[in-house]
PLY file of the C-alpha trace (Angstrom):
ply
format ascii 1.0
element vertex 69
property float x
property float y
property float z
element edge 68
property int vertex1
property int vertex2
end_header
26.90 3.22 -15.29
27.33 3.57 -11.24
26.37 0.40 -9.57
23.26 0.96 -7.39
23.60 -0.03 -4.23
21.50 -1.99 -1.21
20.51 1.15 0.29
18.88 2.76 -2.64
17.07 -0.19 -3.25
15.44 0.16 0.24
15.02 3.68 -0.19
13.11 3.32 -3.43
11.02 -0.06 -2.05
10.08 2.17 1.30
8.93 4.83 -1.10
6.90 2.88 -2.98
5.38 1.61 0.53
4.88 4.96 1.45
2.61 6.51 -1.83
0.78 3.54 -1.65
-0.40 4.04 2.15
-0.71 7.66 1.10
-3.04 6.20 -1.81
-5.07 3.97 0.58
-5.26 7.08 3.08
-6.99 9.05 0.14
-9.20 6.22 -0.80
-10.12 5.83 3.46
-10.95 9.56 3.24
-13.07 9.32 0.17
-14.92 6.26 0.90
-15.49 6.66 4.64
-16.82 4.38 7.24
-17.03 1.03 5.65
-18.14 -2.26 6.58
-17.61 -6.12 5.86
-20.83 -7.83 6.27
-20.68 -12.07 5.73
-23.49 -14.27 7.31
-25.74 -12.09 8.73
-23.07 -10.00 10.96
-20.93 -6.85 9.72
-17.43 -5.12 11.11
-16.43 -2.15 10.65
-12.92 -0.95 8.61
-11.51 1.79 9.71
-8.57 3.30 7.82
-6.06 1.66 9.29
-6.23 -1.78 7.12
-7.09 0.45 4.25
-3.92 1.89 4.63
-1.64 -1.01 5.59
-3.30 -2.68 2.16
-2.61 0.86 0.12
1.38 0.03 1.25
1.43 -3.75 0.60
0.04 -2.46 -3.13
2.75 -0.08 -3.51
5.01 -2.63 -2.51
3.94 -5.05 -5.29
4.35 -2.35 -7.77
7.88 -2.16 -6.22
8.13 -6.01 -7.07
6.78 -5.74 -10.32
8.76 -2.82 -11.30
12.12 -4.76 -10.20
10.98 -7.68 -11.75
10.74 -6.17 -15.52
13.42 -3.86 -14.98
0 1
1 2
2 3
3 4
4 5
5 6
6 7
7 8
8 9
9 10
10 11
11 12
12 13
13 14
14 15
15 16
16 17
17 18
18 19
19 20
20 21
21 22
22 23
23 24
24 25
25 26
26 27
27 28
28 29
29 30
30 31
31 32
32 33
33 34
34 35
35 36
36 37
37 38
38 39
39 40
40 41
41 42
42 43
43 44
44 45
45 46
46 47
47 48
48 49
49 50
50 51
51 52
52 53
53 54
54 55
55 56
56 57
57 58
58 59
59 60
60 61
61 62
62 63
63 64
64 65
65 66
66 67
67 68
């Protein structure tokens, strides 16, 4: 068996990254416009922060798919 090297490793983690901001993108686009409301006030989420948490959840996948491999 070839030994894998750094650079497929960070290949395969930015991959990861990148389906799950594609997954939060979908999920942005099917939700909406949404909203955090605490204490009487509300802000809006856009997509961005729906996307940036769609990548840090691929990237745990990526950590838990290294981690039982």
């Amino acid at each position: 068996m070839a030994k894998k090297r750094k650079e497929d490793d960070a290949k395969e983690a930015a991959a990861f990254a990148a389906g799950g901001a594609a997954a939060g993108a979908g999920v942005a686009a099917t939700v909406g416009g949404m909203g955090l409301a605490v204490g009487g006030t509300a802000v809006a989420i856009g997509a961005a922060p729906v996307v940036a948490a769609g990548a840090v959840v691929g990237l745990a996948a990526y950590g838990l798919k290294k981690l039982f491999k």
